[in-house]
KEKOL-953591 format. One record per atom (N, C-alpha, C): atom name; x, y, z; residue number from 1. Coordinates in Angstrom, 3 decimals, padded with zeros to 6 digits. Example, Ala and Ser with C-alpha at 12.3 -4.5 7.8 and 13.67 -1.06 7.14 Angstrom:
2
<dokol><at>N</at><u>013.190</u><v>-005.690</v><w>007.800</w><i>1</i></dokol>
<dokol><at>CA</at><u>012.300</u><v>-004.500</v><w>007.800</w><i>1</i></dokol>
<dokol><at>C</at><u>013.200</u><v>-003.300</v><w>007.800</w><i>1</i></dokol>
<dokol><at>N</at><u>012.850</u><v>-002.250</v><w>007.080</w><i>2</i></dokol>
<dokol><at>CA</at><u>013.670</u><v>-001.060</v><w>007.140</w><i>2</i></dokol>
<dokol><at>C</at><u>012.900</u><v>000.030</v><w>007.870</w><i>2</i></dokol>
***
This chain:
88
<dokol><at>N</at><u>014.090</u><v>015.673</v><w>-004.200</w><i>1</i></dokol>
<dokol><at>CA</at><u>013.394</u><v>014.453</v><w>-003.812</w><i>1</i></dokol>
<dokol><at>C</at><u>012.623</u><v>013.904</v><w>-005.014</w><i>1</i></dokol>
<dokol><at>N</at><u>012.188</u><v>012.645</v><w>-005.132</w><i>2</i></dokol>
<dokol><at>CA</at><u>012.169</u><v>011.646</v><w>-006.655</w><i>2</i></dokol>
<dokol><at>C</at><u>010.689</u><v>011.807</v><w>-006.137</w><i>2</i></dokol>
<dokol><at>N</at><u>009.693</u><v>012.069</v><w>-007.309</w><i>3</i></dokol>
<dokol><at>CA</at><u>008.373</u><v>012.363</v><w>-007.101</w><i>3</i></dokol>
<dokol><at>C</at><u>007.972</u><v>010.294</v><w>-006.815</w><i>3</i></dokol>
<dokol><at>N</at><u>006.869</u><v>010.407</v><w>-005.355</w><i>4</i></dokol>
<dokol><at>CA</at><u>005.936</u><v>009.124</v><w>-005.757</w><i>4</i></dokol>
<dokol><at>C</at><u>005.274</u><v>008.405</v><w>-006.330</w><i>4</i></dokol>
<dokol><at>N</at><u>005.495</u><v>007.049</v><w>-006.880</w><i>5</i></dokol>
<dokol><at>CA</at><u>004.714</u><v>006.505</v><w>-007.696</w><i>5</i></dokol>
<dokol><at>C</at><u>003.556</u><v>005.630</v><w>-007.269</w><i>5</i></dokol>
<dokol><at>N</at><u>002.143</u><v>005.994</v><w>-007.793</w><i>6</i></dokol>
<dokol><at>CA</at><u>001.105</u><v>005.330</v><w>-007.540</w><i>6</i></dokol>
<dokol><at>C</at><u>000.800</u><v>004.284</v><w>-008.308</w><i>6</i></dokol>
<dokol><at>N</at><u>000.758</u><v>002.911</v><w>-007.846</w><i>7</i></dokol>
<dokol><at>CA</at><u>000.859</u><v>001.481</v><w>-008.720</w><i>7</i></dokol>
<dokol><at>C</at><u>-000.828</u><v>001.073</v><w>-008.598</w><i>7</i></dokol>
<dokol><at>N</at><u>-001.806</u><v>000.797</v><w>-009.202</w><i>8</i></dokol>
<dokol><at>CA</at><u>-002.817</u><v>-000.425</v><w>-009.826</w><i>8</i></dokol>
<dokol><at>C</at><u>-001.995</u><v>-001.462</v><w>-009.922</w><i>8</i></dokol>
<dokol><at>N</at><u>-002.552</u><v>-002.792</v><w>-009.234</w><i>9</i></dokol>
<dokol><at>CA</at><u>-001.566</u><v>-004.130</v><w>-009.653</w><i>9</i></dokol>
<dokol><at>C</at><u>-002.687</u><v>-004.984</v><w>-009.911</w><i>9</i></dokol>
<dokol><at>N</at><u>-002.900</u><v>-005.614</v><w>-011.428</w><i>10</i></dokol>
<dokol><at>CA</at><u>-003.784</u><v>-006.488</v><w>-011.968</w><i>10</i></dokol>
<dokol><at>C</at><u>-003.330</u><v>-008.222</v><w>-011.517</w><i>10</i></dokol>
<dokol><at>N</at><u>-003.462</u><v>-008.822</v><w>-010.401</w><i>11</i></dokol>
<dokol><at>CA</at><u>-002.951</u><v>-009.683</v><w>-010.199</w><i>11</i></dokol>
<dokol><at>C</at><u>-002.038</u><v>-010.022</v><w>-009.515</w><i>11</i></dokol>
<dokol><at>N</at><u>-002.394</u><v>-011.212</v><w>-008.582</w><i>12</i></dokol>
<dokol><at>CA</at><u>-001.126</u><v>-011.126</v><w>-007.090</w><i>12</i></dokol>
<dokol><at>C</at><u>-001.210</u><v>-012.913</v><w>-007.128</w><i>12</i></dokol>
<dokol><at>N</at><u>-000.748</u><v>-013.682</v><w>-008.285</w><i>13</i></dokol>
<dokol><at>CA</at><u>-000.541</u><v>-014.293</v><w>-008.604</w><i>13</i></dokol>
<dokol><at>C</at><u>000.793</u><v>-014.856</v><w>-008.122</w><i>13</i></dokol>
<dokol><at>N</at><u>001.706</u><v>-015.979</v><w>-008.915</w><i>14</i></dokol>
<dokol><at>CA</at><u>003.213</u><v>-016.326</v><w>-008.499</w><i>14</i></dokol>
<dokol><at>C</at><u>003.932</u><v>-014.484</v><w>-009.052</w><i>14</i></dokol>
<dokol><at>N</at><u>003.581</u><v>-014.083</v><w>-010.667</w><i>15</i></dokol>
<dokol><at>CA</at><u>004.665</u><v>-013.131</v><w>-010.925</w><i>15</i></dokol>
<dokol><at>C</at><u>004.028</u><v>-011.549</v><w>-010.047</w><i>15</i></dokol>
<dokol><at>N</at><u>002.733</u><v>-011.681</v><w>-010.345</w><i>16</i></dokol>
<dokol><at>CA</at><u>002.393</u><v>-010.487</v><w>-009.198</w><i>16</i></dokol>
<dokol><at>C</at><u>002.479</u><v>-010.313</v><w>-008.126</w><i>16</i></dokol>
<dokol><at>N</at><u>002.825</u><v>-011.235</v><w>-007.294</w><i>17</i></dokol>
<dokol><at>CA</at><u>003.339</u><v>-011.411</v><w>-005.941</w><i>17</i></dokol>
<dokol><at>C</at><u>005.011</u><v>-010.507</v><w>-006.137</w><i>17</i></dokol>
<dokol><at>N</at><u>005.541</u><v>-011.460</v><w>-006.848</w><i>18</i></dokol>
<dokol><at>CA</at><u>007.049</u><v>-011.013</v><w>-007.387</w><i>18</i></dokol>
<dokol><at>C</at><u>007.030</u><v>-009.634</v><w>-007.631</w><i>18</i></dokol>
<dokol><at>N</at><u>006.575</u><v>-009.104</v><w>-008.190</w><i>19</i></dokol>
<dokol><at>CA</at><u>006.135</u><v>-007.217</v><w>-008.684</w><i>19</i></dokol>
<dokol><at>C</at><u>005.605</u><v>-006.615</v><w>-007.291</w><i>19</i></dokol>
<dokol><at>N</at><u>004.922</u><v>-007.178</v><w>-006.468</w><i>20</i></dokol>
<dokol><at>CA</at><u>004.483</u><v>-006.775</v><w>-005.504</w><i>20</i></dokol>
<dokol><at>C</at><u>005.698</u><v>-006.265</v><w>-004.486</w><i>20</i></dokol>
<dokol><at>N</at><u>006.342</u><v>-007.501</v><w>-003.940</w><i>21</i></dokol>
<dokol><at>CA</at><u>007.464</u><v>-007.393</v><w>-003.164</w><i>21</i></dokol>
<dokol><at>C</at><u>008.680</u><v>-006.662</v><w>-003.612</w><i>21</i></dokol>
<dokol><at>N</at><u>008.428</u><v>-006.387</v><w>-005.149</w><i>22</i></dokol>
<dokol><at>CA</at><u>009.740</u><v>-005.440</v><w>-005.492</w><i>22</i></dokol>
<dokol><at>C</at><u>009.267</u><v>-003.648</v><w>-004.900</w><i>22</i></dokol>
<dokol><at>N</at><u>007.934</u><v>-003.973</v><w>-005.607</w><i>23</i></dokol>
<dokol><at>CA</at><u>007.589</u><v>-002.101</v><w>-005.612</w><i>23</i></dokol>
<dokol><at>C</at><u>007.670</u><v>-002.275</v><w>-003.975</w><i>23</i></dokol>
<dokol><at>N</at><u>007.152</u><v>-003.165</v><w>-003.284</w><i>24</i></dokol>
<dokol><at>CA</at><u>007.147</u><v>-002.935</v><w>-001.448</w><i>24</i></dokol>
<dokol><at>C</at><u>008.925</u><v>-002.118</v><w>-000.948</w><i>24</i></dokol>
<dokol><at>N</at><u>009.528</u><v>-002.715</v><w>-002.129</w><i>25</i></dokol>
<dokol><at>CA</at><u>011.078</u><v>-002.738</v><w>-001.237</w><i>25</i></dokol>
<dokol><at>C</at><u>011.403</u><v>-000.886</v><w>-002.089</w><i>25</i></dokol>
<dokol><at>N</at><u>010.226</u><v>-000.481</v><w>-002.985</w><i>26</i></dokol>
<dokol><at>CA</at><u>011.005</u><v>000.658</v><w>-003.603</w><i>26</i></dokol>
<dokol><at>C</at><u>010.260</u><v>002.398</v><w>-002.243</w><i>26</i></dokol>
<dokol><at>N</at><u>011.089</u><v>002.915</v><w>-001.833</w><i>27</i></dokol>
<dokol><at>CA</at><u>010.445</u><v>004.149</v><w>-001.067</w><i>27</i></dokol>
<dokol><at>C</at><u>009.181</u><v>005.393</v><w>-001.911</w><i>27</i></dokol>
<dokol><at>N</at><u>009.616</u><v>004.976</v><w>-003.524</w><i>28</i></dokol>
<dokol><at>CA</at><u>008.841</u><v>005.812</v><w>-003.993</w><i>28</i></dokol>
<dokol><at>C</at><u>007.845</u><v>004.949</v><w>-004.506</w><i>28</i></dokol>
<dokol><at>N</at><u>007.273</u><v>003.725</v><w>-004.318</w><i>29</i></dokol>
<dokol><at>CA</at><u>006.240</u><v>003.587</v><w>-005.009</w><i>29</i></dokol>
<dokol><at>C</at><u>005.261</u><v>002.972</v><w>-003.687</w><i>29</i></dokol>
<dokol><at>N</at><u>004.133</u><v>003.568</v><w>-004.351</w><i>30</i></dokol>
<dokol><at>CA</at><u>002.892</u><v>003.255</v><w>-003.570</w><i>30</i></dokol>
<dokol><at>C</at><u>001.472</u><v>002.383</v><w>-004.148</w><i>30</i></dokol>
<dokol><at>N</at><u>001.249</u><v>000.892</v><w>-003.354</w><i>31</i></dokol>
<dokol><at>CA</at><u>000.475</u><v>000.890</v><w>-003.967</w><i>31</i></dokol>
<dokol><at>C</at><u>-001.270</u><v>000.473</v><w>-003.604</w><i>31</i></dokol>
<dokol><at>N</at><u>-001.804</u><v>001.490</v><w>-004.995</w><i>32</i></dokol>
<dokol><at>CA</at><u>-002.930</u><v>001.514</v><w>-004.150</w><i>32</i></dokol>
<dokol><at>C</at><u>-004.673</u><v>000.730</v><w>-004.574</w><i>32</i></dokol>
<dokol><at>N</at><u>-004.383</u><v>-000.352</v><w>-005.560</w><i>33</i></dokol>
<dokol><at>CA</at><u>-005.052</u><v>-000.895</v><w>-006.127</w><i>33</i></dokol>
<dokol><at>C</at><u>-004.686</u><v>-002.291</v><w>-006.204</w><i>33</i></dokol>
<dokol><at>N</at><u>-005.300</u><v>-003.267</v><w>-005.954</w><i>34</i></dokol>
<dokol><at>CA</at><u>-005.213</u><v>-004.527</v><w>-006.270</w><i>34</i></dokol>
<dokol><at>C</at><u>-006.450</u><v>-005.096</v><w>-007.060</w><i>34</i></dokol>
<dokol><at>N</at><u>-006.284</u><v>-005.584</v><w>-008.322</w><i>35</i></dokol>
<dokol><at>CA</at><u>-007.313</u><v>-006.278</v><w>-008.683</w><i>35</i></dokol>
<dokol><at>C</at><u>-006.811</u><v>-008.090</v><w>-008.947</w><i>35</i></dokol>
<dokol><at>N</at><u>-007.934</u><v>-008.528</v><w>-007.987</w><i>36</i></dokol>
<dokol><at>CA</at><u>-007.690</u><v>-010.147</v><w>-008.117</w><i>36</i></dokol>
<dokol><at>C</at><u>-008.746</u><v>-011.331</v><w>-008.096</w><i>36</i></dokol>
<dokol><at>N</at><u>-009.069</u><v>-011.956</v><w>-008.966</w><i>37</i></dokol>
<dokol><at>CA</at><u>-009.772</u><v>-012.706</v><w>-008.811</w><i>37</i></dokol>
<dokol><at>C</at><u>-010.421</u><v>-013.603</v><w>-007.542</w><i>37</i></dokol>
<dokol><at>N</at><u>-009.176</u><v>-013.727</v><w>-006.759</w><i>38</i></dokol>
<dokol><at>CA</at><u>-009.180</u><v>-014.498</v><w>-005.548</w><i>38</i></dokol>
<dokol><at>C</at><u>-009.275</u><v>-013.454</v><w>-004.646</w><i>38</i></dokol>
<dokol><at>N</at><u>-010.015</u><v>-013.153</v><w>-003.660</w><i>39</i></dokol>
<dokol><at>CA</at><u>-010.158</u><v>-012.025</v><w>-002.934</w><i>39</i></dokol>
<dokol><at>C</at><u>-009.859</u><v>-012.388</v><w>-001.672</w><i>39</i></dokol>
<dokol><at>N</at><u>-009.777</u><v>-013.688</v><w>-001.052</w><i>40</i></dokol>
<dokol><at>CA</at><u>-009.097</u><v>-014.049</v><w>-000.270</w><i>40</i></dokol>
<dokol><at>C</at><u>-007.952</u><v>-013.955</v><w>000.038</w><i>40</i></dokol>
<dokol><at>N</at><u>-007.451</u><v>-014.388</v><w>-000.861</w><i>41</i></dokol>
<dokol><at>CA</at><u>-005.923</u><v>-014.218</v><w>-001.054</w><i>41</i></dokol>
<dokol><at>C</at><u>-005.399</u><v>-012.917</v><w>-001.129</w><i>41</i></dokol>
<dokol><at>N</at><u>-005.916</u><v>-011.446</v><w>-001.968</w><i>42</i></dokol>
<dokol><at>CA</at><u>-005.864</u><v>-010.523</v><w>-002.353</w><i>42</i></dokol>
<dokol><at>C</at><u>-005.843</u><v>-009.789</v><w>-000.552</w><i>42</i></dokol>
<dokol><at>N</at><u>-006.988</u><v>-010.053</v><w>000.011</w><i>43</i></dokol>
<dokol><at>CA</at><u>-007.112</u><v>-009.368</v><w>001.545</w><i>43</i></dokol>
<dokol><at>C</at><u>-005.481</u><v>-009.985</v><w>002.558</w><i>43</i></dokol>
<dokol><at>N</at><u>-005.347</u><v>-011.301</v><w>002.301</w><i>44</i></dokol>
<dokol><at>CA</at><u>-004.360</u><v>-011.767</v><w>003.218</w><i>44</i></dokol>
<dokol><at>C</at><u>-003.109</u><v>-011.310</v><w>003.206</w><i>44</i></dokol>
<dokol><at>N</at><u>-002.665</u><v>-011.171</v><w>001.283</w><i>45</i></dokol>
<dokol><at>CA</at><u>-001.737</u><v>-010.852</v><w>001.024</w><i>45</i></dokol>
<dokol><at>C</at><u>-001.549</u><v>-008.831</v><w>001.758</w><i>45</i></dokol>
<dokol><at>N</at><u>-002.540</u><v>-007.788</v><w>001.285</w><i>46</i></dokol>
<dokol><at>CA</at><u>-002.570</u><v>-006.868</v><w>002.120</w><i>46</i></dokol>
<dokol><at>C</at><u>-002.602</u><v>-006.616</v><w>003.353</w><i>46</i></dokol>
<dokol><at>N</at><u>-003.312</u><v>-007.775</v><w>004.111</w><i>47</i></dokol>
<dokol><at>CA</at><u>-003.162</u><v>-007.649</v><w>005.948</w><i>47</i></dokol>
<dokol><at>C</at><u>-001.757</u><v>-008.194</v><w>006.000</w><i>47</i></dokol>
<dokol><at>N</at><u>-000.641</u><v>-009.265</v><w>005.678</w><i>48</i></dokol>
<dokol><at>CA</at><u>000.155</u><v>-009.233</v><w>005.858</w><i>48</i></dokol>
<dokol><at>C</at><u>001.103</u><v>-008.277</v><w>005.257</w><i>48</i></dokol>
<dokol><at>N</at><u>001.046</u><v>-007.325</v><w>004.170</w><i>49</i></dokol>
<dokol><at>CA</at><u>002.220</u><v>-006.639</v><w>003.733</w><i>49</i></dokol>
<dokol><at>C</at><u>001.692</u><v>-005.354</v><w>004.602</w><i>49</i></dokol>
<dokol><at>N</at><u>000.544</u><v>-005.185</v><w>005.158</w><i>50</i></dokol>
<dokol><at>CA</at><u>000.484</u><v>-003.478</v><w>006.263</w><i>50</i></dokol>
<dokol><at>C</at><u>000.034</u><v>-002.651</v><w>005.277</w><i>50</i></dokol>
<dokol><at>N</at><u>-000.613</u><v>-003.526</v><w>004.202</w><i>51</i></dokol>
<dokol><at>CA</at><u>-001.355</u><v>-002.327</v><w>003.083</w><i>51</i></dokol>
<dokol><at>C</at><u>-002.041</u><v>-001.374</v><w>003.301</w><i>51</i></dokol>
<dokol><at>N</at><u>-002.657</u><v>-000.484</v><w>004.103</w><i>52</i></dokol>
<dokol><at>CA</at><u>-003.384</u><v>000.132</v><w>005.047</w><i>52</i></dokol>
<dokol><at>C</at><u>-004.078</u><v>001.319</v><w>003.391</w><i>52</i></dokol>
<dokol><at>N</at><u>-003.340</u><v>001.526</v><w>002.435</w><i>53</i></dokol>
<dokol><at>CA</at><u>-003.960</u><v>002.376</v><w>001.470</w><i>53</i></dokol>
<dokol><at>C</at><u>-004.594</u><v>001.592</v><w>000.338</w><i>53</i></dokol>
<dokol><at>N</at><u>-004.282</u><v>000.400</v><w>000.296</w><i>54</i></dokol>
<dokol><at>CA</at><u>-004.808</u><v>-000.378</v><w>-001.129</w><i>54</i></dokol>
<dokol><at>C</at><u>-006.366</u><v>-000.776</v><w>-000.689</w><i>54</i></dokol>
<dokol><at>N</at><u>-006.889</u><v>-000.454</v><w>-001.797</w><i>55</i></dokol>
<dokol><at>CA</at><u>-008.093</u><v>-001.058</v><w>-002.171</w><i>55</i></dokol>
<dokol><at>C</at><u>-008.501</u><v>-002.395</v><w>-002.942</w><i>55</i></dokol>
<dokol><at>N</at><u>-008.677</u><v>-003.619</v><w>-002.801</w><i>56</i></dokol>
<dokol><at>CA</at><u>-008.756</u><v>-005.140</v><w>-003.139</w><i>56</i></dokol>
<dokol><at>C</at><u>-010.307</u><v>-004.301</v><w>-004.115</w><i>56</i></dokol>
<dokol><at>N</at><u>-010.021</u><v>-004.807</v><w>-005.478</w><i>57</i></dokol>
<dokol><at>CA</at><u>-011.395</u><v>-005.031</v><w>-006.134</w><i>57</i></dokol>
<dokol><at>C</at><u>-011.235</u><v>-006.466</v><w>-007.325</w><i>57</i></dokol>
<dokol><at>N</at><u>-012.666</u><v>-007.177</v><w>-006.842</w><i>58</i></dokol>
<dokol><at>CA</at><u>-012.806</u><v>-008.785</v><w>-007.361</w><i>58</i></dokol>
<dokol><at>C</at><u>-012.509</u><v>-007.907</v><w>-009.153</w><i>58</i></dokol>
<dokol><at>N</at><u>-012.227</u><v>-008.879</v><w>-010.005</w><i>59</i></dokol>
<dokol><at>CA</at><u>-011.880</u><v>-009.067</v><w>-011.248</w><i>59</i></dokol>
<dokol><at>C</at><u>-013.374</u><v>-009.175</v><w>-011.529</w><i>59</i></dokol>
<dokol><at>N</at><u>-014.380</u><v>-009.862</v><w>-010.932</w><i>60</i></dokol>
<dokol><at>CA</at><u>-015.776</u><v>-009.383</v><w>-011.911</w><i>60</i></dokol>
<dokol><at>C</at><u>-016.408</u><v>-008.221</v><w>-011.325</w><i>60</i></dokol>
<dokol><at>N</at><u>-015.499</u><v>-007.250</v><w>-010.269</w><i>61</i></dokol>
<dokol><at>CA</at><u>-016.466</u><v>-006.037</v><w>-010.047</w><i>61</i></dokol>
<dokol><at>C</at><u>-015.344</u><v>-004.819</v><w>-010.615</w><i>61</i></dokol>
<dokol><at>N</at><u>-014.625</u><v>-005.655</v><w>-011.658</w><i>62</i></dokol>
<dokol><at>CA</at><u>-013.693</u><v>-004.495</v><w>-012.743</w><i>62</i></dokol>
<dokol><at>C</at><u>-015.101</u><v>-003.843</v><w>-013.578</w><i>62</i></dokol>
<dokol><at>N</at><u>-015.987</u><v>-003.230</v><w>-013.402</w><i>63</i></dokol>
<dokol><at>CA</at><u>-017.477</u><v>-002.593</v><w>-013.688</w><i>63</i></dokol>
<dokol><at>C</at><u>-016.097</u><v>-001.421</v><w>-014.626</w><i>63</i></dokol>
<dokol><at>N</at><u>-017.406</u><v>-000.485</v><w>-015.246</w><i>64</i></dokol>
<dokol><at>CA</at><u>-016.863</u><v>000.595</v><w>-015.721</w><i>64</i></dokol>
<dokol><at>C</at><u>-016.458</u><v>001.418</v><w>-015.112</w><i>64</i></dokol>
<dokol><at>N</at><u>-017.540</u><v>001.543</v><w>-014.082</w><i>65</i></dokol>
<dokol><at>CA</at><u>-017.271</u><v>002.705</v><w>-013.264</w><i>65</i></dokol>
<dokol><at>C</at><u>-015.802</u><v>002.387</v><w>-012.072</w><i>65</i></dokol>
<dokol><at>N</at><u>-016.090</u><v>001.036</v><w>-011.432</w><i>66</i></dokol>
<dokol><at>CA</at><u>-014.780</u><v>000.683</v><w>-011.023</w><i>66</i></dokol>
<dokol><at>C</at><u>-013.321</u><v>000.923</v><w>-011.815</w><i>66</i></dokol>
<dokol><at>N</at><u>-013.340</u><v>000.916</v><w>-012.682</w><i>67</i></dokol>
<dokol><at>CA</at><u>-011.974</u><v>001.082</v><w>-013.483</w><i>67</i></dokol>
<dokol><at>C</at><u>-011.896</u><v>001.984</v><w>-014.343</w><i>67</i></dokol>
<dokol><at>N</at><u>-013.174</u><v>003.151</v><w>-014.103</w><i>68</i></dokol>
<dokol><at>CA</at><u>-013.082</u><v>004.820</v><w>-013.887</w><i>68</i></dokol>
<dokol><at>C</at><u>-012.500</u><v>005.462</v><w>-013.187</w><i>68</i></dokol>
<dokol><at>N</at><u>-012.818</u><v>004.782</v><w>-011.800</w><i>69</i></dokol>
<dokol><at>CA</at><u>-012.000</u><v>005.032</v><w>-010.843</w><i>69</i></dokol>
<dokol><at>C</at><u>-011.139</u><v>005.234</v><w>-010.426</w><i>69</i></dokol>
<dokol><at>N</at><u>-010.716</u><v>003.417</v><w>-010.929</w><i>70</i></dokol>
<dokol><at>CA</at><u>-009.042</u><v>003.345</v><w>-010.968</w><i>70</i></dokol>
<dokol><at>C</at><u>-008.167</u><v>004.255</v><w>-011.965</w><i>70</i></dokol>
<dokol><at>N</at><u>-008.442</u><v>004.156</v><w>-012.612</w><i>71</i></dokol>
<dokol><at>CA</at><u>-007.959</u><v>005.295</v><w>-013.685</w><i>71</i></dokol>
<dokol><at>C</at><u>-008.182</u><v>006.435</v><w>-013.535</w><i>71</i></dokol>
<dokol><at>N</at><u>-009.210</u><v>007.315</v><w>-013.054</w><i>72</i></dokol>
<dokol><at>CA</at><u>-009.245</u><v>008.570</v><w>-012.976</w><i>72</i></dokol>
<dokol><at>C</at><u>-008.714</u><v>009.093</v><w>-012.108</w><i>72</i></dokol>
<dokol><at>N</at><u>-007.880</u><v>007.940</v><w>-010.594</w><i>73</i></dokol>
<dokol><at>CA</at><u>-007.004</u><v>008.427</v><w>-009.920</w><i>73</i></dokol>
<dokol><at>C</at><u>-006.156</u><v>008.905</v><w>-010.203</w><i>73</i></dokol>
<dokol><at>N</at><u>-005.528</u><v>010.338</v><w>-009.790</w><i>74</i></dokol>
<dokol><at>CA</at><u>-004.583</u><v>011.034</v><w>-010.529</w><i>74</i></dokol>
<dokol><at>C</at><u>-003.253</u><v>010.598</v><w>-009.416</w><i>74</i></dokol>
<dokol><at>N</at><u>-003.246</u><v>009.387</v><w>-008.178</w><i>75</i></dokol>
<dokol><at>CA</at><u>-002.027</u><v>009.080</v><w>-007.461</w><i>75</i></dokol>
<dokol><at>C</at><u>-001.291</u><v>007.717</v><w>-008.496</w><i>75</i></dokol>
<dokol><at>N</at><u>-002.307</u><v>007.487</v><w>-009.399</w><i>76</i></dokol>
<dokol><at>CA</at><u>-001.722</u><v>006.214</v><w>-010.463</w><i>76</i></dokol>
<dokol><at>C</at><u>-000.672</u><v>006.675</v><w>-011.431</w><i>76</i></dokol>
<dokol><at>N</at><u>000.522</u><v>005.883</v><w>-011.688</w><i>77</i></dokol>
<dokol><at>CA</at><u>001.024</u><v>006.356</v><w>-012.523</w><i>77</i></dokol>
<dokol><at>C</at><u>000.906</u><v>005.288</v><w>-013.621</w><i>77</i></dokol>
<dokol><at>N</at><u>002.255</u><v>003.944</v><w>-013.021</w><i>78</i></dokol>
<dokol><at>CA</at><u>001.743</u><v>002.620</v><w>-014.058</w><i>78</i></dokol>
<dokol><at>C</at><u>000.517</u><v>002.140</v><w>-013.772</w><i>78</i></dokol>
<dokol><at>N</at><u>000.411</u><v>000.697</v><w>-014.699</w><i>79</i></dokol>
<dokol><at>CA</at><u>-000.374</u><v>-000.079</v><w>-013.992</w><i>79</i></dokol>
<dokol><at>C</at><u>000.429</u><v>-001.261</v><w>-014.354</w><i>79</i></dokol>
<dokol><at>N</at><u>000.198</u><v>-002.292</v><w>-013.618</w><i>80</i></dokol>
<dokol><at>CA</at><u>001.085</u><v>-003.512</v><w>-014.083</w><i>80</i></dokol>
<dokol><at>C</at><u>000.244</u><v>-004.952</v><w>-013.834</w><i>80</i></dokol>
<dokol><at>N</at><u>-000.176</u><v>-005.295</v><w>-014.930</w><i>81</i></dokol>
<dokol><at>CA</at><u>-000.895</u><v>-006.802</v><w>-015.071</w><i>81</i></dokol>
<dokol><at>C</at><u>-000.298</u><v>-007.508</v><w>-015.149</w><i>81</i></dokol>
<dokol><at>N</at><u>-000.721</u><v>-008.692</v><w>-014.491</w><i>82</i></dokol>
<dokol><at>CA</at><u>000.271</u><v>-009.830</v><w>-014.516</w><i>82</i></dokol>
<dokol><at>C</at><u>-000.300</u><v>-011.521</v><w>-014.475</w><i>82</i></dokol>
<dokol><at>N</at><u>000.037</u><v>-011.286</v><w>-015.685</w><i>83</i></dokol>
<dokol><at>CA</at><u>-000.748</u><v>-012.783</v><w>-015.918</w><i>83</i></dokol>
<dokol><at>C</at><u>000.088</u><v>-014.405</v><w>-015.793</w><i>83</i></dokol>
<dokol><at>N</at><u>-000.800</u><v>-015.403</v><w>-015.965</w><i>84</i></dokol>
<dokol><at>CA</at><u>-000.177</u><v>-016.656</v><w>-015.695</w><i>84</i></dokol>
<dokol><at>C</at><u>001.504</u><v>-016.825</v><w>-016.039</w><i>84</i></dokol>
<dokol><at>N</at><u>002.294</u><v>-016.893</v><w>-015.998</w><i>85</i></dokol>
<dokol><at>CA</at><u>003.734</u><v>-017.555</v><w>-015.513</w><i>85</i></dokol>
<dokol><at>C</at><u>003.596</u><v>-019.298</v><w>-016.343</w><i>85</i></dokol>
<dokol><at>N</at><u>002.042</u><v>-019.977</v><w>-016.183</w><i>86</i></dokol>
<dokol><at>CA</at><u>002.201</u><v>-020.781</v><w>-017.029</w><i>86</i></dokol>
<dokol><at>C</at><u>001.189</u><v>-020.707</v><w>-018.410</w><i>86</i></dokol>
<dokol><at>N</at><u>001.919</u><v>-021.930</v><w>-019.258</w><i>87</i></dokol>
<dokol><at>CA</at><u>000.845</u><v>-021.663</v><w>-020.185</w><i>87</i></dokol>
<dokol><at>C</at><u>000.022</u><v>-022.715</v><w>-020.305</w><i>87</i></dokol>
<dokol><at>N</at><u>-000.140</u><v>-023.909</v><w>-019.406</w><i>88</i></dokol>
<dokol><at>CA</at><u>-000.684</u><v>-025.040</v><w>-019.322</w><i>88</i></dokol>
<dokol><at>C</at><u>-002.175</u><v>-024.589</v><w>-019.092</w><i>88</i></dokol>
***
């Protein structure tokens, strides 16, 4: 059996959305971090995908200790940021 992967996702943007719905469709990856500026969006997008393990943290409460956290989780493997799609 293919060991689980624990995902941090920096952004649920147009391409982080896209990264989102791929790792959703993979059996081994799990994910358990969202960081997003928009926290609205960040909660909706998790109540609709059945996120029941991710944790939503705002982009200004990326603190030290917050992204000690995230990192010192040993279920993380990548992390995957994902920035603007445009450059306007």
């Amino acid at each position: 059996m293919l060991e689980q992967i624990g995902v941090s996702l920096f952004g649920v943007g147009v391409a982080g959305t896209i990264h989102l719905l791929n790792l959703l469709h993979s059996a081994r990856a799990s994910v358990y971090y969202i960081v997003e500026r928009d926290l609205a969006r960040a909660m909706d997008i998790v109540q609709k995908c059945h996120l029941r393990d991710t944790t939503v943290v705002s982009v200004d409460d990326t603190t030290r200790a917050k992204f000690s956290m995230m990192t010192g989780d040993l279920r993380i493997f990548p992390v995957l940021q994902c920035d603007f799609t445009s450059t306007l």
